[in-house]
C-alpha positions in Angstrom: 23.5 13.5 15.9 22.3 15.0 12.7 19.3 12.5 11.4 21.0 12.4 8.1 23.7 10.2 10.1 20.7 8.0 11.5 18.0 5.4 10.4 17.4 5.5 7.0 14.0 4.2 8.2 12.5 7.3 10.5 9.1 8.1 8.8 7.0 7.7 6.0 6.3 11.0 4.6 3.6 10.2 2.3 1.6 13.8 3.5 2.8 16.5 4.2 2.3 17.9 6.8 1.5 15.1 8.3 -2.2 14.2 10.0 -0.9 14.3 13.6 -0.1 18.6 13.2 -3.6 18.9 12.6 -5.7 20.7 15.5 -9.6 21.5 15.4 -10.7 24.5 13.4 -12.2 27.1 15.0 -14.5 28.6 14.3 -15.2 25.8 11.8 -14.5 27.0 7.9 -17.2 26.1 5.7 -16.7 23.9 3.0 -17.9 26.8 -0.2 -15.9 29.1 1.4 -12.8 27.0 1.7 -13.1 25.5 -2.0 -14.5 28.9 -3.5 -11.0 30.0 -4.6 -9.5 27.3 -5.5 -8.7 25.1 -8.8 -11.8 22.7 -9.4 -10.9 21.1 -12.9 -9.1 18.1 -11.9 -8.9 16.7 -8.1 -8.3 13.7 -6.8 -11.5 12.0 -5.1 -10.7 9.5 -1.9 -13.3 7.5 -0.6 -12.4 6.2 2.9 -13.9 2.8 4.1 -12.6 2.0 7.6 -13.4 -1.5 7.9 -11.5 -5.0 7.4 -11.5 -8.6 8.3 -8.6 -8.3 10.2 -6.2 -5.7 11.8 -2.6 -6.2 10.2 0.4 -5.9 12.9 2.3 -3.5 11.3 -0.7 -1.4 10.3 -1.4 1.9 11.3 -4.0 3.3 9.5 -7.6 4.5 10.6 -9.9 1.5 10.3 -12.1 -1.3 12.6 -11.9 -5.1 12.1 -15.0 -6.9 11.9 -17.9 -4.1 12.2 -21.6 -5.2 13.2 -23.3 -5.5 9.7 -25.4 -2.6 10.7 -22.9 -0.5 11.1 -21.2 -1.0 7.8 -24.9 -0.5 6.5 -25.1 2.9 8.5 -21.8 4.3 7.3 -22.3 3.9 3.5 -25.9 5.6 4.5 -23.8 8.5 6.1 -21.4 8.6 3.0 -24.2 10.0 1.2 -25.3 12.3 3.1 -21.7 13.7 3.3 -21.5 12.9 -0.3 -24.6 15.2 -0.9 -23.3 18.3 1.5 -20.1 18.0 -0.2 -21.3 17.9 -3.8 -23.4 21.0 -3.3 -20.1 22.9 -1.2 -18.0 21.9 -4.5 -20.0 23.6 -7.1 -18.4 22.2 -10.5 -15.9 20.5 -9.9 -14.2 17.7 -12.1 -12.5 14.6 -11.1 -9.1 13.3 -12.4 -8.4 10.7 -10.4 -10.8 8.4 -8.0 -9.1 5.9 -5.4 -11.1 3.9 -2.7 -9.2 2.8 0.2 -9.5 2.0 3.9 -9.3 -0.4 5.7 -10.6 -2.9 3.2 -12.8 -1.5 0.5 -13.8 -4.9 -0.8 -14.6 -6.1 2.6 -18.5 -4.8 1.5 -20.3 -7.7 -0.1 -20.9 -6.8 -3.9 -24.4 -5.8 -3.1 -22.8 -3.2 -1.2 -19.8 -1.8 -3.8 -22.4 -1.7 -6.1 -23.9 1.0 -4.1 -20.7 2.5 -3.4 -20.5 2.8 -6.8 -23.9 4.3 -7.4 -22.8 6.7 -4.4 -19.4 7.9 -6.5 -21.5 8.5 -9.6 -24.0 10.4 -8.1 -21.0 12.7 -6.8 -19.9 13.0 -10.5 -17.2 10.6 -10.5 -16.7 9.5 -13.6 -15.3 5.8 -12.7 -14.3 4.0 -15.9 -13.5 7.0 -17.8 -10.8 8.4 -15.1 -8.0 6.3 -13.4 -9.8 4.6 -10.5 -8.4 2.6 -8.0 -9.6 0.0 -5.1 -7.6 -1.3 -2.6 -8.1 -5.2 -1.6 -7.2 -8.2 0.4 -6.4 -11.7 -0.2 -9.2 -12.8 2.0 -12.3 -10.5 0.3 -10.8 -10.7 -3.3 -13.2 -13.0 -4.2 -15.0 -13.2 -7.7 -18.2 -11.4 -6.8 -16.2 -8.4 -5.3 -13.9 -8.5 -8.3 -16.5 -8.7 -10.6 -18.4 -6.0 -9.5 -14.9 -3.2 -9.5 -14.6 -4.9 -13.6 -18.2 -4.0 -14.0 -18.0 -0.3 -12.8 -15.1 0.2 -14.7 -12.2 0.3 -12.1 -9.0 0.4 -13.6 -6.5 -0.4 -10.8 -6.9 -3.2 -8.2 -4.0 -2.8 -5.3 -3.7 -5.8 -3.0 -1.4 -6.5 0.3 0.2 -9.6 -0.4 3.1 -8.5 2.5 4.9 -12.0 1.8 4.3 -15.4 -0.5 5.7 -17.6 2.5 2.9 -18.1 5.3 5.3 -18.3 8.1 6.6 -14.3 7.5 3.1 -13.1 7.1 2.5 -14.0 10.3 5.8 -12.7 11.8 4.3 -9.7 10.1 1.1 -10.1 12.2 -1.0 -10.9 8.8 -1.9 -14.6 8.8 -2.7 -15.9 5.6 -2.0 -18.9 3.3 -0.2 -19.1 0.2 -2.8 -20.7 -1.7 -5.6 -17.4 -0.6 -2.9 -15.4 -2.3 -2.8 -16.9 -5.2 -6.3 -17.4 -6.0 -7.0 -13.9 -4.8 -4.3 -12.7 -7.9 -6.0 -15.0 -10.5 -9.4 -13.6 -9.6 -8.3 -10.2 -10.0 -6.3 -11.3 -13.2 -9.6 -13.4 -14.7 -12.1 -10.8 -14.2 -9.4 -8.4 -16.5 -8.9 -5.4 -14.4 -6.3 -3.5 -16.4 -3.8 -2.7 -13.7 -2.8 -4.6 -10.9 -0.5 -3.2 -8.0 1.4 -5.5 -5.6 2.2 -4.6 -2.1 5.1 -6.6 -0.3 7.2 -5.7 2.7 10.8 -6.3 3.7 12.6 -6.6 7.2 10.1 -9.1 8.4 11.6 -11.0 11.2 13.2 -14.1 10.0 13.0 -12.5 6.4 16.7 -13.2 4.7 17.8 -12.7 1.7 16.8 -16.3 -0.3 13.3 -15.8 0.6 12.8 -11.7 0.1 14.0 -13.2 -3.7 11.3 -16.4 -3.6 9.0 -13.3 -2.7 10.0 -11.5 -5.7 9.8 -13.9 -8.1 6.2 -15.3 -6.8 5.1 -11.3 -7.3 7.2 -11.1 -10.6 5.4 -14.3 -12.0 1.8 -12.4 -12.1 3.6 -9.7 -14.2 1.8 -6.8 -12.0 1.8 -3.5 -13.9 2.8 -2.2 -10.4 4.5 -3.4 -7.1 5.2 -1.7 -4.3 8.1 -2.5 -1.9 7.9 -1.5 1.7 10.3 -1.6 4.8 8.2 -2.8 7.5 8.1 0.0 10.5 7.3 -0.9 13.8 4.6 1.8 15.3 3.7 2.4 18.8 -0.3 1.3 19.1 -0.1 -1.0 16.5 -0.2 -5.3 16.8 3.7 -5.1 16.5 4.2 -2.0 18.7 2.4 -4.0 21.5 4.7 -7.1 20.8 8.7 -5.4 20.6 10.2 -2.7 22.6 12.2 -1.5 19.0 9.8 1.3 17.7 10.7 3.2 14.7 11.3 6.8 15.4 12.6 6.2 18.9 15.9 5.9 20.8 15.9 2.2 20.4 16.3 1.4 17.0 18.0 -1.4 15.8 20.9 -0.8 13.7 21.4 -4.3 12.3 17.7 -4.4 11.5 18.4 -1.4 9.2 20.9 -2.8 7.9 18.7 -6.1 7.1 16.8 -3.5 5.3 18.3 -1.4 3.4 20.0 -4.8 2.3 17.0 -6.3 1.2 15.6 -3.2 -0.6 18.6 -3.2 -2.8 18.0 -6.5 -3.5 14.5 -6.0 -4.3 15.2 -2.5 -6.3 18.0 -4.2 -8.1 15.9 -7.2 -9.0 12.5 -5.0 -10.2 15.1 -3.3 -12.4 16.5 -6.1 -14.3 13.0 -7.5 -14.7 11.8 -4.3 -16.5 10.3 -2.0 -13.8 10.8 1.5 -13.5 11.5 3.7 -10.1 9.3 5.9 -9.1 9.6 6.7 -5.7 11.5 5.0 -3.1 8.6 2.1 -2.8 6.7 2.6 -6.1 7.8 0.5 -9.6 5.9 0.5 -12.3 6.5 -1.6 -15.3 8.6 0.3 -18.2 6.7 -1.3 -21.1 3.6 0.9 -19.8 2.9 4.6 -19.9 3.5 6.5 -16.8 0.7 7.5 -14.8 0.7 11.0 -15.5 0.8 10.6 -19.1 -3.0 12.3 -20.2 -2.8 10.0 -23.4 -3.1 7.1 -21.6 -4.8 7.6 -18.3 -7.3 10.7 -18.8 -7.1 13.9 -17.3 -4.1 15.0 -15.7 -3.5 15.6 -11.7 -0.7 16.8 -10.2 -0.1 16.0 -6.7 1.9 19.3 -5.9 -0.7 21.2 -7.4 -4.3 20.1 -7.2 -6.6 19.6 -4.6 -7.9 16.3 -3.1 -11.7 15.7 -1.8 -12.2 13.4 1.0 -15.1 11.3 2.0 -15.6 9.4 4.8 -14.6 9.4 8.4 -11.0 8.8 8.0 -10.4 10.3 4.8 -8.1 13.6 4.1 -8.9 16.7 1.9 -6.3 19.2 0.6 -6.4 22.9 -0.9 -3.8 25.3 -1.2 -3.3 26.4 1.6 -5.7 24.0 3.9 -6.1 20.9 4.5 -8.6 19.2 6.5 -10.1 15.9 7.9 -11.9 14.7 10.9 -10.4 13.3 13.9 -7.9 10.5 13.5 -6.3 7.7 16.1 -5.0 4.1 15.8 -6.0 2.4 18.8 -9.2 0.5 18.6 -11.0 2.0 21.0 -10.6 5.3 19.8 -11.5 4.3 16.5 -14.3 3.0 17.4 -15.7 6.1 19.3 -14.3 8.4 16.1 -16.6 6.0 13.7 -19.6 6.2 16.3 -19.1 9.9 16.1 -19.4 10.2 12.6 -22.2 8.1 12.3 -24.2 10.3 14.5 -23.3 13.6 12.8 -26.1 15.2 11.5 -25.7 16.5 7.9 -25.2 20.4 8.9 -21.9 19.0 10.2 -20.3 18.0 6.3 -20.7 21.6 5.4 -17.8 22.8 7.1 -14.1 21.2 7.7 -13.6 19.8 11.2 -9.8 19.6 12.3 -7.1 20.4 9.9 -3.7 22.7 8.8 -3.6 25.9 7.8 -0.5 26.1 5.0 1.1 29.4 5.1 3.1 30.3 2.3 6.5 29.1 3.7 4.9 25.4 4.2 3.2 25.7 1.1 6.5 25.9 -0.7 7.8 23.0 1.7 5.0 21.0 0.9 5.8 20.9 -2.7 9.1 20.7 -2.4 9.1 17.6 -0.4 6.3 15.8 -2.5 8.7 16.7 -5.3 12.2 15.2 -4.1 11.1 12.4 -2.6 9.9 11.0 -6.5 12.5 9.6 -8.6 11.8 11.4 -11.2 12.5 15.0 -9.5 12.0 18.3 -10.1 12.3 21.2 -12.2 14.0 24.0 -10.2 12.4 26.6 -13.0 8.8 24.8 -12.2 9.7 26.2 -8.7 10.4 29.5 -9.7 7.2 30.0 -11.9 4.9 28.6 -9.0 6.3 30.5 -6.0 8.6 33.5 -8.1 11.6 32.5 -6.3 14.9 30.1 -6.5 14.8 26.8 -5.0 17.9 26.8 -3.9 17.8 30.2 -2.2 14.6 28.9 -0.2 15.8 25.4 0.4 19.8 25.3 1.3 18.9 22.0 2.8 19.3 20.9 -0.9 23.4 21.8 -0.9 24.0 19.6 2.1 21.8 16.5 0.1 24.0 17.4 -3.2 26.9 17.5 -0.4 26.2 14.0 0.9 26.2 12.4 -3.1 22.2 12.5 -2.5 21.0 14.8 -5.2 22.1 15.6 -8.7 21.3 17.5 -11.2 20.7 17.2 -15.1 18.8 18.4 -18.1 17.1 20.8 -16.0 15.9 18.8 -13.3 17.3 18.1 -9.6 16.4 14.6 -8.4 17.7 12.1 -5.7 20.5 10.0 -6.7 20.3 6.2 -6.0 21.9 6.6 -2.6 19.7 9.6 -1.8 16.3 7.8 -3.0 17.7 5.1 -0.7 17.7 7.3 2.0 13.8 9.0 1.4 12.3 8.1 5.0 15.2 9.7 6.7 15.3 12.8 4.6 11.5 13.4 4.1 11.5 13.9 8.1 14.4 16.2 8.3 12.7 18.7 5.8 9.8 18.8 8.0 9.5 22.5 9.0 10.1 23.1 13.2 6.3 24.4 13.4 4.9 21.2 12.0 7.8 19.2 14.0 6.1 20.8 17.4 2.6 20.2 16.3 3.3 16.8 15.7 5.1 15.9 18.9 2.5 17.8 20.8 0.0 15.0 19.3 -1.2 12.3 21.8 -1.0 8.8 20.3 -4.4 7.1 21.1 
């Protein structure tokens, strides 16, 4: 069957390629030499904190619940000596854009983001004067924390609300209460962090359509600047995967539960529209009244996703050039995560001069790569953007585009080729399909762990 025909819901391609092609580099590149070439003037910075209170069912990403105090003491000691090695690979390099993520940034006390901060500045992050963003958690979004990201200047405060009703948070495999939620969103609204982003999920079990709208209207009362809405995948290794024999990706997906889905993100797209939010990607709205984020006027310095590079810190945390990009390893299981933190823990500092595992991006998957980041925005692309980066067509390169255009998917207009609403609909089942047959290999060669 062609996967066009199939799950809208097969993958979320928010990397390309994606972590699991990566392989250990050998010999080992170092760090100058990899950055020596490349554009310095305005990359994204990505701090990676791997801890939380608690590990979500549905998540997947590279973090421990609960550490030993030590440890978390330990790792934010090893952050600067990476931070240090780094800095010195880097040369002069400016920042555009700084995020923290994890796991849970704001599961450090404030003592400790304080330092986290102090660690950022020292790497010439300029927080405050450059979009920054910290991820949170109902749970460690308390006043202190809060305080401290207002203090240092932080400019965007996500959190993972998942659901307003207790009883689908927990179907989700996120326990909660209501009332944690909503004190969590005053905090971050009385300590007057400019932006605040909104996480919620759809196709929880026992999620209908009356309350995915009770959801939307508890979300739309804070007025977030942002909100993103995501269908909830089930992944192998995860809380959920452990729990239900219907794993995204596989042979037993559950047509009726994509169904529920795509029904319910309608719903929610439809209802973020009429309450002045704009599209930007198949999960991403941002409120119309407010500039885009990649206008310079009102966010600072300008970074392009398809074209500049990305510096990660920390043991789960990506990096991207041209034509490599680079990490340590990676797994979801929490055993393995554990050893992989252990690991980097006991590094010594001779090891954050060079990159570790990683993908080298010839100039075929270079062109992929920014084609895909491109489509799967709302917002498109410029097919003569194309031709000045890479000196060829678009179309000529990419005939996948004709069978999208084809299908009612993708359109064209004053200059730009973009998804149409049934093709944006359809993102997680197209991002996948453009995946080149090398990276499709490398990726099913992976062993989950």
């Amino acid at each position: 069957m062609n996967p066009l025909d199939g799950s809208p819901y097969q993958g979320y391609l928010y990397a390309y390629p994606h972590k699991t092609a990566y392989r250990p580099l050998r010999p080992r590149p170092a760090l100058r030499e990899v950055w020596a070439q490349q554009p310095r003037d305005a990359l994204f910075l990505y701090l990676h904190l791997p801890f939380c209170e608690m590990r979500c069912g549905f998540c997947n990403l590279f973090t421990r619940s609960n550490p030993p105090a030590e440890q978390v003491t330990g790792y934010l000691r090893q952050l600067g000596r990476q931070a240090g090695r780094v800095r010195a690979a880097l040369g002069d390099a400016e920042f555009a854009r700084v995020a923290v993520g994890g796991g849970t940034p704001t599961y450090l006390t404030a003592s400790e983001l304080n330092s986290m901060f102090d660690l950022l500045a020292g790497f010439g992050a300029r927080v405050g004067a450059v979009p920054t963003a910290v991820e949170t958690s109902p749970d460690t979004a308390t006043p202190d924390r809060i305080g401290v990201l207002a203090e240092r200047g932080v400019t965007r405060v996500s959190i993972g609300v998942q659901s307003f009703l207790d009883a689908e948070a927990r179907a989700a495999g996120r326990p909660q209460r209501r009332t944690d939620v909503e004190r969590a969103l005053g905090t971050i609204r009385d300590c007057g962090i400019p932006e605040l982003n909104l996480d919620l999920i759809y196709g929880i079990p026992g999620q209908t359509e009356r309350t995915w709208a009770e959801s939307l209207a508890s979300a739309l009362h804070w007025r977030p600047e942002e909100v993103f809405l995501y269908p909830l995948y089930v992944r192998p290794l995860t809380g959920l995967g452990r729990r239900t024999s219907t794993v995204d990706g596989d042979d037993s997906a559950d047509p009726t539960w994509d169904a529920q889905r795509l029904t319910l993100y309608r719903q929610g797209r439809d209802t973020l529209r009429a309450a002045g939010y704009r599209q930007l990607s198949l999960r991403h709205f941002r409120r119309a009244d407010l500039a885009s984020g990649d206008d310079p006027a009102a966010t600072g310095p300008v970074y392009c996703c398809q074209d500049d590079g990305m510096v990660g810190l920390g043991c789960g945390a990506r990096s991207y050039t041209t034509d490599l990009h680079y990490s340590f390893d990676y797994a979801v299981g929490v055993r393995h995560v554990r050893t992989i933190i252990d690991d980097y823990l006991r590094r010594p500092e001779t090891d954050f001069d060079v990159a570790e595992v990683g993908f080298r991006l010839d100039p075929v998957e270079q062109r992929r790569r920014w084609l895909v980041k491109s489509l799967l925005r709302a917002d498109g692309f410029e097919p003569a953007a194309y031709r000045d980066r890479f000196g060829s067509s678009v179309d000529d390169d990419f005939p996948q585009l004709d069978v999208l255009a084809g299908r009612g998917w993708l359109g064209s207009a004053g200059g730009r080729t973009a998804l149409t609403d049934a093709g944006l609909e359809r993102a997680d089942a197209i991002g996948p399909w453009l995946v080149s047959v090398p990276v499709r290999r490398a990726m099913a060669g992976y062993a989950l762990r």
